[in-house]
DRENDO-1510 file (C-alpha; in Angstrom, 1 decimal, always signed):
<recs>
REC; n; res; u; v; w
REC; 1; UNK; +0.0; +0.0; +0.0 .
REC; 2; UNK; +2.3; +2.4; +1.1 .
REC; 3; UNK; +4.5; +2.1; -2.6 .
REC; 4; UNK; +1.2; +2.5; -4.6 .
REC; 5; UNK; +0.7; +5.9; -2.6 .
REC; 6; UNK; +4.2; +6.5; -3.7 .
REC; 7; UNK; +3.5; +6.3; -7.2 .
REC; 8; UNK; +0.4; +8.3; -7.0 .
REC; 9; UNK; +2.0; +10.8; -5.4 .
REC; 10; UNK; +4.8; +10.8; -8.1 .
REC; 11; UNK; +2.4; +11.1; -11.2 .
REC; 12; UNK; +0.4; +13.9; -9.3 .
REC; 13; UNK; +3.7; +15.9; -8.7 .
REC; 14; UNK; +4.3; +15.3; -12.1 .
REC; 15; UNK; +1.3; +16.2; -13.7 .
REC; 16; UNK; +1.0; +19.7; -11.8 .
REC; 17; UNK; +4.4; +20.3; -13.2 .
REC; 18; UNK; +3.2; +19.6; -16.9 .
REC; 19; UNK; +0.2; +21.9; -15.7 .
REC; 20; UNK; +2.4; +24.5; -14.4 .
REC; 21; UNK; +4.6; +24.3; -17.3 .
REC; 22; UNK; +2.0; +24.6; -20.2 .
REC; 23; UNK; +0.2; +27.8; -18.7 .
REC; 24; UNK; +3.6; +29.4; -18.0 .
REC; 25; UNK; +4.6; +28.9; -22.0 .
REC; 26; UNK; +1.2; +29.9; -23.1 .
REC; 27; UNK; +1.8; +33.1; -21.0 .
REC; 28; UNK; +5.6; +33.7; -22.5 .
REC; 29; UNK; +3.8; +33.0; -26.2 .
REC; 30; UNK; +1.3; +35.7; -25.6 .
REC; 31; UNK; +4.3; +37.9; -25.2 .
REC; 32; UNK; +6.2; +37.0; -28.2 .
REC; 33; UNK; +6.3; +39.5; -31.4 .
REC; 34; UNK; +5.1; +38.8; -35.3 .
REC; 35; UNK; +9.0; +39.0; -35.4 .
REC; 36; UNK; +9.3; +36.1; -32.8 .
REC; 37; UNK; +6.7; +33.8; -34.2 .
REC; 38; UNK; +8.0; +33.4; -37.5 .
REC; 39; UNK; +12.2; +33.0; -36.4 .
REC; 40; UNK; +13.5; +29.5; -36.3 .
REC; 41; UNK; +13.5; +27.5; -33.3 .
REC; 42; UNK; +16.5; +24.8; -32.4 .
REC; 43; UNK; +13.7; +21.9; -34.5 .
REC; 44; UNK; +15.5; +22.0; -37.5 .
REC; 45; UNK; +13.3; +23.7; -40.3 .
REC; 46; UNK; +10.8; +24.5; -37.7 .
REC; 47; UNK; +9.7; +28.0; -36.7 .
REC; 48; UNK; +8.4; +28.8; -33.2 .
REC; 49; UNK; +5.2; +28.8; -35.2 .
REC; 50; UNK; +5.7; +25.0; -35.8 .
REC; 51; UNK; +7.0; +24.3; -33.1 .
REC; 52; UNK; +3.9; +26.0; -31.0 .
REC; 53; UNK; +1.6; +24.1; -33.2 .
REC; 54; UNK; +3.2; +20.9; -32.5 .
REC; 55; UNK; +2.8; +21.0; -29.0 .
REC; 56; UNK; -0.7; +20.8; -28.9 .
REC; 57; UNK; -1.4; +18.2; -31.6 .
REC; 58; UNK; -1.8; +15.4; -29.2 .
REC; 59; UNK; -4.9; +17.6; -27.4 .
REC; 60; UNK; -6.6; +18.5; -30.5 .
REC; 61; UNK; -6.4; +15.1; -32.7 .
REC; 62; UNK; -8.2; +12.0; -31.8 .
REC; 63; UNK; -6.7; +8.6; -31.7 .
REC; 64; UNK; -8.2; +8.0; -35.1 .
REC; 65; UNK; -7.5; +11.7; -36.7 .
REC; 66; UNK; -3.7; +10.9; -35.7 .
REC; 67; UNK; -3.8; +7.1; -37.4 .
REC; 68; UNK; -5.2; +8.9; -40.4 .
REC; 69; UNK; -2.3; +11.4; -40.6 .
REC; 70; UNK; -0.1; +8.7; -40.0 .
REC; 71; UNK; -1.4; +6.8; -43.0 .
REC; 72; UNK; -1.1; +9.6; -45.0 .
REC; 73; UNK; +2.6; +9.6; -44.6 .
REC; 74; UNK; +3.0; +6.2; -45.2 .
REC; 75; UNK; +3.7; +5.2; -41.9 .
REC; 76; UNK; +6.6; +8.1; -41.1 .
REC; 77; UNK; +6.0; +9.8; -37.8 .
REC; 78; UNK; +8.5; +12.1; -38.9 .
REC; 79; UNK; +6.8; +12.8; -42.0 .
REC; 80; UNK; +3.4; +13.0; -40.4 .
REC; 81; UNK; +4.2; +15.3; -37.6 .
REC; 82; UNK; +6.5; +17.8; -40.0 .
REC; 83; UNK; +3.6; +17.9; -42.3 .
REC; 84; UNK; +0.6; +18.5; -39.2 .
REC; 85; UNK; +3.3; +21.1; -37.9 .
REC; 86; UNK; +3.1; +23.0; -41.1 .
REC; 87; UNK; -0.5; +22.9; -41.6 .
REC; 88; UNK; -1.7; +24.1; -38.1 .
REC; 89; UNK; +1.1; +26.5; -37.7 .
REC; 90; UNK; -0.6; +28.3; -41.2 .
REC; 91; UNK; -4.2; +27.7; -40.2 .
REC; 92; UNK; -4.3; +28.8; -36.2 .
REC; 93; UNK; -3.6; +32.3; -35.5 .
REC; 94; UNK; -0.8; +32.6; -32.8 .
REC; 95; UNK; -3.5; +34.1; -30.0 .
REC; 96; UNK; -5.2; +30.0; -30.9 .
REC; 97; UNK; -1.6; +28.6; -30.4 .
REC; 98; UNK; -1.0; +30.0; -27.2 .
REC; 99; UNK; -4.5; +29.2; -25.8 .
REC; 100; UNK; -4.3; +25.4; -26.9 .
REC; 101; UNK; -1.6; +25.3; -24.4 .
REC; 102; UNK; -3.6; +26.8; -21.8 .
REC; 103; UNK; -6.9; +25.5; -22.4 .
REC; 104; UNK; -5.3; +21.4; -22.0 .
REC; 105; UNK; -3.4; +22.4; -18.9 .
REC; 106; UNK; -4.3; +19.5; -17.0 .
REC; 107; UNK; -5.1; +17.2; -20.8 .
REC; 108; UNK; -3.7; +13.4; -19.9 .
REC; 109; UNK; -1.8; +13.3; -23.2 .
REC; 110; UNK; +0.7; +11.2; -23.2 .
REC; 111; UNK; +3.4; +9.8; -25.8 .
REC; 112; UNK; +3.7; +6.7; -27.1 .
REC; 113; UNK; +6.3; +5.9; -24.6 .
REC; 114; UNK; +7.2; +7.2; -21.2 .
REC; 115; UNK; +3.8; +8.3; -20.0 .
REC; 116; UNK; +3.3; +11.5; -17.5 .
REC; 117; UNK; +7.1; +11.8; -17.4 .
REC; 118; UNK; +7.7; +12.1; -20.9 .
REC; 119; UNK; +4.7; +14.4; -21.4 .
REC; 120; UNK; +6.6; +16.8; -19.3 .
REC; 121; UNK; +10.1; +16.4; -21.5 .
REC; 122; UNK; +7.9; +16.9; -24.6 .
REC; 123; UNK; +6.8; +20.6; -23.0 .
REC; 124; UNK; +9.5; +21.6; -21.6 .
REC; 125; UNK; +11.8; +20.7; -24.2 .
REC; 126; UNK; +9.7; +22.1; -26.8 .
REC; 127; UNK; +9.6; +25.1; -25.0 .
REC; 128; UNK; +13.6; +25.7; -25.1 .
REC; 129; UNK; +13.7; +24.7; -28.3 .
REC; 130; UNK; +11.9; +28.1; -28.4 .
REC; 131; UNK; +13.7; +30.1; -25.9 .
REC; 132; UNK; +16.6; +29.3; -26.3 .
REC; 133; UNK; +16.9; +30.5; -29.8 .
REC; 134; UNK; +14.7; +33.1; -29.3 .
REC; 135; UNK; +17.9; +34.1; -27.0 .
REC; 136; UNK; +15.1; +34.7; -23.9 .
REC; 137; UNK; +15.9; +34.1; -20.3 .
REC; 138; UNK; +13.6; +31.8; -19.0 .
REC; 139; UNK; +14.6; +29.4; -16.6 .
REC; 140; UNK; +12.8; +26.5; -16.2 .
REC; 141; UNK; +12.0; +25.8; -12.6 .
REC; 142; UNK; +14.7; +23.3; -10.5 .
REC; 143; UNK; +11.6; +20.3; -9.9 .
REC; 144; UNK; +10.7; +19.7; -13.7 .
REC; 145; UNK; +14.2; +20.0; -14.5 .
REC; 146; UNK; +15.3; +16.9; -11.8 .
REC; 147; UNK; +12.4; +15.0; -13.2 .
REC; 148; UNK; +13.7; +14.9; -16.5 .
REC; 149; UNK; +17.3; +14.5; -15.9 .
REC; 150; UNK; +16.6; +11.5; -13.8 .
REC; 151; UNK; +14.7; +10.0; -16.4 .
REC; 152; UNK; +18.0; +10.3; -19.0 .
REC; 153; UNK; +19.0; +6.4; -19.9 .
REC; 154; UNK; +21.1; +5.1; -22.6 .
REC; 155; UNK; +17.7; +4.0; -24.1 .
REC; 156; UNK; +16.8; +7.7; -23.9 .
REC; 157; UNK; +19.6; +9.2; -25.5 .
REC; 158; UNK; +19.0; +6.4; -28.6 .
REC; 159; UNK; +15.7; +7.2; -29.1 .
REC; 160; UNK; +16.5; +11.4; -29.9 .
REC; 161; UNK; +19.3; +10.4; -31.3 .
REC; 162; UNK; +21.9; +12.0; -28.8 .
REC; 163; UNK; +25.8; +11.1; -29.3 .
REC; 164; UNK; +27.0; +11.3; -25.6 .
REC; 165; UNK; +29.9; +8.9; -26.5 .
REC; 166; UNK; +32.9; +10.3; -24.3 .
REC; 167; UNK; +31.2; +12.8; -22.3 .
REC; 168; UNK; +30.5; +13.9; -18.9 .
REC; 169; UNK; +27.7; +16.6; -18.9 .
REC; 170; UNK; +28.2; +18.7; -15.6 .
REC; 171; UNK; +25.7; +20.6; -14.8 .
REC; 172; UNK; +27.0; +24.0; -13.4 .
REC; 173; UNK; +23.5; +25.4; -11.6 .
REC; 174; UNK; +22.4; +22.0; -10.1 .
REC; 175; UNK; +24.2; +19.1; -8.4 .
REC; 176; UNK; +23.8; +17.0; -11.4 .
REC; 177; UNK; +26.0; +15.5; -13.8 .
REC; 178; UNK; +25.8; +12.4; -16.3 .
REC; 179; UNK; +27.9; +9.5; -18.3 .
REC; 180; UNK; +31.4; +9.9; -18.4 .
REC; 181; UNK; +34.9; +10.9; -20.5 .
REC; 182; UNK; +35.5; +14.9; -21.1 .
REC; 183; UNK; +33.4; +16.8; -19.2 .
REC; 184; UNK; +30.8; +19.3; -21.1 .
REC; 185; UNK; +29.6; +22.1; -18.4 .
REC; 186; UNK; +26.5; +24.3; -18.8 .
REC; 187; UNK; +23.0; +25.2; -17.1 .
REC; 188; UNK; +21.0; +22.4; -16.4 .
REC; 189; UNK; +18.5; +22.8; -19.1 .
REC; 190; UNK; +20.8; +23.0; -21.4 .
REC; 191; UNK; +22.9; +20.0; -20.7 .
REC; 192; UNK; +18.7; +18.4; -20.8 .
REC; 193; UNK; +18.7; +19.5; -24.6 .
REC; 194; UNK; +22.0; +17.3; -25.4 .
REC; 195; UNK; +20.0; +14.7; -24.0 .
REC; 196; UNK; +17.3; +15.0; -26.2 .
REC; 197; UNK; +19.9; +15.3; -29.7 .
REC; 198; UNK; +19.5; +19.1; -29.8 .
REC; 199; UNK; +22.5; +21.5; -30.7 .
REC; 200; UNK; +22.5; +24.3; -29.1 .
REC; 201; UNK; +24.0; +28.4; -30.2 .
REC; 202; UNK; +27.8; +29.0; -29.7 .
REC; 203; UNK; +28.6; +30.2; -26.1 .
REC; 204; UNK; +26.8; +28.0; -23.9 .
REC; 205; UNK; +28.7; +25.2; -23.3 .
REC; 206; UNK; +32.4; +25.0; -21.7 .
REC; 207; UNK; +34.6; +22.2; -21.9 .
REC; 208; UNK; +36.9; +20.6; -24.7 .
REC; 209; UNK; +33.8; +18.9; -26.3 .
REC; 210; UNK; +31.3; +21.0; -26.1 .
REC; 211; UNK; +32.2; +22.0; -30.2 .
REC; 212; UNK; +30.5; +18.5; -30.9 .
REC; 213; UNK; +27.2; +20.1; -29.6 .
REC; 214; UNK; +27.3; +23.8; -31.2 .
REC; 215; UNK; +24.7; +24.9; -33.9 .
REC; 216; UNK; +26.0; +25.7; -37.1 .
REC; 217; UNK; +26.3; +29.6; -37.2 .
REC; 218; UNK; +24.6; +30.4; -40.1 .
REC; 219; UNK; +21.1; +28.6; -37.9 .
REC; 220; UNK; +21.3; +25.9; -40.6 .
</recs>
């Protein structure tokens, strides 16, 4: 009894932290300019636009709506979510993007894999991938971060595709650091983006490696 009020416990912390997480985006997209909306975001081809409209595709397509995309890009999730991106980006205004996020606060959404826990990676790394080349200070509060970095596995890094071969990620704001080899040092959330196979702009990262990891400068 007492582990099964454990895990409750767990996925109700964790579900008021995707909560928190997806009002406190909506709020910063409310903010952003015409300008901001259409630059490019650290999803490669993707502008915050995208990126926004992305988010919320698992709260406004059904089970079946999702299968039929899928179909129609002959079974690519890739190709299916790139193309859903696209559309909803041009057919929502940005004031309907932010308010999806809002509205499904507290939706149950999960990915295919990972449940509660990986809902929250999926917003708050979609989120950075906005910030964070938007060049905006947002820091994204200590308890969503330690829920994510204790979730990183060599399975995890496979699945986004994240080359850690070598590495030591140290995180310099948190008592946190992961694998090991020459050691990469950064915030937190940025070390979480290596994690999840992003590259991130010039100047974040200290440490011998931490070239392996840079964006290329002209945003390509």
């Amino acid at each position: 009894m007492e582990k099964e009020t454990g895990r409750t416990r767990n996925t109700t912390e964790v579900r008021a932290a995707i909560a928190a997480e997806r009002r406190e985006l909506a709020d910063l997209f409310d903010g952003l300019s015409a300008g901001q909306w259409n630059g490019g975001s650290l999803c490669a081809g993707w502008r915050v636009r995208e990126v926004a409209a992305h988010m919320s595709m698992g709260f406004r397509l059904s089970l079946p709506a999702t299968l039929g995309e899928l179909v129609k890009a002959r079974g690519s999730l890739h190709r299916m979510t790139d193309r859903v991106a696209r559309r909803d980006a041009a057919a929502h205004s940005t004031t309907a993007l932010a308010a999806f996020l809002r509205d499904n606060a507290g939706h149950p959404w999960t990915p295919p894999v990972g449940g509660f826990a990986a809902a929250l990676g999926h917003d708050v790394v979609h989120g950075l991938d906005i910030t964070v080349a938007l060049g905006l200070d947002r820091r994204v509060p200590e308890d969503r971060l330690r829920i994510l970095l204790d979730q990183i596995r060599p399975s995890s890094l496979k699945f986004f595709g994240a080359d850690l071969d070598g590495v030591r990620l140290c995180a310099e704001d948190l008592d946190w650091s992961y694998g090991s080899g020459s050691p990469v040092f950064g915030a937190a959330q940025d070390l979480l983006l290596l994690a999840y196979g992003r590259r991130l702009p010039a100047g974040r990262l200290r440490g011998e490696p931490s070239g392996r990891f840079a964006r290329p400068t002209d945003g390509g």
